[in-house]
N, C-alpha and C positions, 0 to 999 in steps of 0.2 A: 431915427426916421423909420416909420412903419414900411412894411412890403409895401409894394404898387399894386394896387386892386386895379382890374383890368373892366371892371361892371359899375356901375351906380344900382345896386340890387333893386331898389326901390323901382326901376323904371322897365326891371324886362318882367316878361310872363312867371306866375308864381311857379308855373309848371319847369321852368329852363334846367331843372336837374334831370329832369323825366327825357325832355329834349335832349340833354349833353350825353342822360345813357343811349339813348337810341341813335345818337351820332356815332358812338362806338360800335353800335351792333352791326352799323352799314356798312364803317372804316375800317372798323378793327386796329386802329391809331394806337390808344389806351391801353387793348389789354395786352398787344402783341409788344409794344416797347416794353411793359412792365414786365414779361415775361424773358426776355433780353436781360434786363436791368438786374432781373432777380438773382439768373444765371451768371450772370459776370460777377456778381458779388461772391458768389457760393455762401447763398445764405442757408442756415442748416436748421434743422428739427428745431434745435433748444432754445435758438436765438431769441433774443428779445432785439423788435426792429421799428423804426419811428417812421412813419411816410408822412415824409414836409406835401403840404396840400397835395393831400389825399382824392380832394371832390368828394363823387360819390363814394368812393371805394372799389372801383375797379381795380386798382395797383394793388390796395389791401388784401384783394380778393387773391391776387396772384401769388402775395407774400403768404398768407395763411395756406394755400396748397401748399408751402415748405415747410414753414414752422410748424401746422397744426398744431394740436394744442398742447403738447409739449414746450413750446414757447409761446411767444405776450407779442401782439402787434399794435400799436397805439398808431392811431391817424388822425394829424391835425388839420385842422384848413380854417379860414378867416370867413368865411362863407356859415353860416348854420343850415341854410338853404340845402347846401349839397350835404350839410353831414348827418341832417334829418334822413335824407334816403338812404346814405351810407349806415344807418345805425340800422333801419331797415331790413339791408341787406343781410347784417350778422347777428339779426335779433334773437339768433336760436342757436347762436354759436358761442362758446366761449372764450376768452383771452385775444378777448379783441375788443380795443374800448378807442371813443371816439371824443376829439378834445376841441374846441374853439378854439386855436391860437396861431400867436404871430409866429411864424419861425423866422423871424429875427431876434426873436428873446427865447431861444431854449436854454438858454442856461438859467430859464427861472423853474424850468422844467424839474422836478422831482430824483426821473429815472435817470440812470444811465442804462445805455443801447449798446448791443454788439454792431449794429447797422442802421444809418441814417440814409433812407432812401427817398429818391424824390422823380415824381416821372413826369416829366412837364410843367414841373413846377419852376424848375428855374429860371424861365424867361421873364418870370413876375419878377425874382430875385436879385436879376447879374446887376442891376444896377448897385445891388447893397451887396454884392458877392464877397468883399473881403470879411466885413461881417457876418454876413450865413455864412462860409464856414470855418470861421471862431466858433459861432455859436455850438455850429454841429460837432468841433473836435471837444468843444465843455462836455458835451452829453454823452459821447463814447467812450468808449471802455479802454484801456490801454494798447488793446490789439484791435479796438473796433475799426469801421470802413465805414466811408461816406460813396455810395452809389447815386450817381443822376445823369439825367441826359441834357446836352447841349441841342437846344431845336430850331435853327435858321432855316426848315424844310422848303422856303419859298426862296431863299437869297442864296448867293453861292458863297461858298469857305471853303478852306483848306485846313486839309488834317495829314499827319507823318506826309507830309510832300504830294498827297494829293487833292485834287479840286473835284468839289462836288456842286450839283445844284447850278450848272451852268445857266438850265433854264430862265434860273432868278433874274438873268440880267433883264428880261423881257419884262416880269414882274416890276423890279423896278425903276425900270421905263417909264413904264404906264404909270406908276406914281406919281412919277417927276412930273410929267403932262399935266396929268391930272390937278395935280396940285400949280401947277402955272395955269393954266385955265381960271383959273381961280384967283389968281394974284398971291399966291400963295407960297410962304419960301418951302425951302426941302423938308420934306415929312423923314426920310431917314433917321433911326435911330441906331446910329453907328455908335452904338458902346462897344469897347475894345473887349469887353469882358465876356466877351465869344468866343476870342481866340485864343489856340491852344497855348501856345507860349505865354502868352495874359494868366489863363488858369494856372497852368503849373504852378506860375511864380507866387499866386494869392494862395492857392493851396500849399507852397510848401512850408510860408508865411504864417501859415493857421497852426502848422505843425505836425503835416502828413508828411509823414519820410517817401509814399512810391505813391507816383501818378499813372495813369494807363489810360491810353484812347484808345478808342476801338470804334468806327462807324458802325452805321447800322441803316439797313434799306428800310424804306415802310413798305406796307401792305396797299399800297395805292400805287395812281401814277400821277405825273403832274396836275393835268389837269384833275383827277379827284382831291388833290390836296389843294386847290384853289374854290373846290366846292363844298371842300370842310369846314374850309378856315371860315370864309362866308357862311356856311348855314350855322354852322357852332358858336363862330363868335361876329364874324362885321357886323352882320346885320343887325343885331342887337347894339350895337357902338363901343366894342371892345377898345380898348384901350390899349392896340398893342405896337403903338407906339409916343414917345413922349415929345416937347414941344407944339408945334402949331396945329396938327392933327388931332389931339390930344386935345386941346385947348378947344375944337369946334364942340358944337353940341351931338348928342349922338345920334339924331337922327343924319346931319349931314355927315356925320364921319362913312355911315351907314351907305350916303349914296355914292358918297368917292369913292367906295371899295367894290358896290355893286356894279360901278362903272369902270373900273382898274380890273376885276377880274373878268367880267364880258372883254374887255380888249385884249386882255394877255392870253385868254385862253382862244384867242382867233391869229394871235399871232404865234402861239403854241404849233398852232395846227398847221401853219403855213411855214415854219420854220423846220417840220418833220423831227424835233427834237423826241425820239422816245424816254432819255433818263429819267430812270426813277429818284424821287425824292427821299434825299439821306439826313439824319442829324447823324450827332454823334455821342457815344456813351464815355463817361469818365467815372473811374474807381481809383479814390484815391483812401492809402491803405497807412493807419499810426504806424505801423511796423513796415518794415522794408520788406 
């Protein structure tokens, strides 16, 4: 089963890569997690390092201030849309090459990698998570590491014993409403495969001896991460979740969320909630 494309490419603006950089410039969503991401890894000069959906190459960008050209960063993504501008980006640079592909078939992949890194890519992924990473422990190196982030920043979860993201309850409220309004059943896409203890056990499964959570704050607050997700992807009919939501056209998914984030960001406000919006980072390492 291929990943879950989150777009019908065919139907947004040709410009939406141009769009996705300039949501980073505003958020700082992208380049500050990948900078996170990089650091937990301890990725080094010489490595040779794979970023599963890449986009444009913001996370690239982060990885090659480590590696420089002393080491090889390859970045894939199923989009060509975004790897047009991501080639762009490093058209004057060397040992940085840009690939079409699924990462769910790395293991038709060529190279092996000291590091399999991925920075919001996963949420396209966890539904095939035991598969992605088999794939990614085929492609690593004996002592390689798989680095990525866990991203529910609108919903609440728990990690080592504690709860983040309380605000979400509000968020999905407003879903539930919304979607009865509608005659419509539960838009929730409660796959298990968010939760830590769920990881652990697919990753230890794949063949990673040491797993490691660690949270991580974003550069926003709630209410900016309700005007992300909307300008970056609802409005366009993201696909970021499966069943009956999913299944509408993308214009209406479009006004369900224009309409679910005007309510939750009024009951945000009323609620005096300040927490900032957390995911969470997982390195999980061949070696112990």
């Amino acid at each position: 089963m291929p990943q879950r494309i989150w777009f019908d490419w065919e139907k947004i603006p040709a410009d939406y890569p141009h769009l996705y950089d300039a949501s980073d410039r505003k958020y700082r969503i992208y380049s500050e997690s990948a900078k996170a991401l990089v650091k937990l890894a301890h990725i080094k000069e010489n490595e040779c390092v794979l970023d599963v959906a890449c986009g444009t190459g913001i996370s690239t960008e982060q990885i090659f201030q480590r590696v420089k050209r002393k080491g090889k960063t390859v970045g894939i993504d199923v989009s060509e849309n975004m790897l047009q501008l991501a080639r762009e980006r490093f058209s004057h640079r060397g040992n940085v090459q840009f690939l079409q592909f699924d990462a769910l078939q790395l293991s038709q992949m060529e190279e092996t990698f000291d590091v399999v890194l991925s920075n919001f890519g996963y949420w396209s992924l966890m539904s095939q998570a035991p598969l992605f990473f088999r794939e990614a422990s085929r492609v690593l190196s004996a002592k390689g590491r798989l680095i990525f982030n866990v991203t529910p920043f609108l919903r609440e979860f728990a990690l080592n014993g504690k709860t983040y993201n309380a605000f979400g309850r509000l968020y999905a409220g407003e879903l539930e409403r919304a979607m009865r309004r509608r005659g419509l059943p539960s838009a929730e896409d409660a796959s298990p495969n968010i939760q830590q203890s769920r990881i652990e056990s697919l990753l230890k499964r794949a063949g990673f001896q040491s797993v490691t959570f660690k949270p991580f704050q974003l550069p926003l607050t709630a209410q900016q991460a309700f005007d992300f997700m909307y300008e970056t992807f609802w409005r366009f009919g993201a696909k970021s979740y499966s069943g009956p939501l999913a299944s509408l056209p993308p214009e209406e998914r479009a006004k369900i969320f224009q309409e679910v984030v005007k309510r939750a960001k009024e009951e945000l406000e009323k609620s005096k909630n300040t927490e900032s919006p957390h995911i969470f980072n997982v390195l999980a390492k061949k070696e112990g």
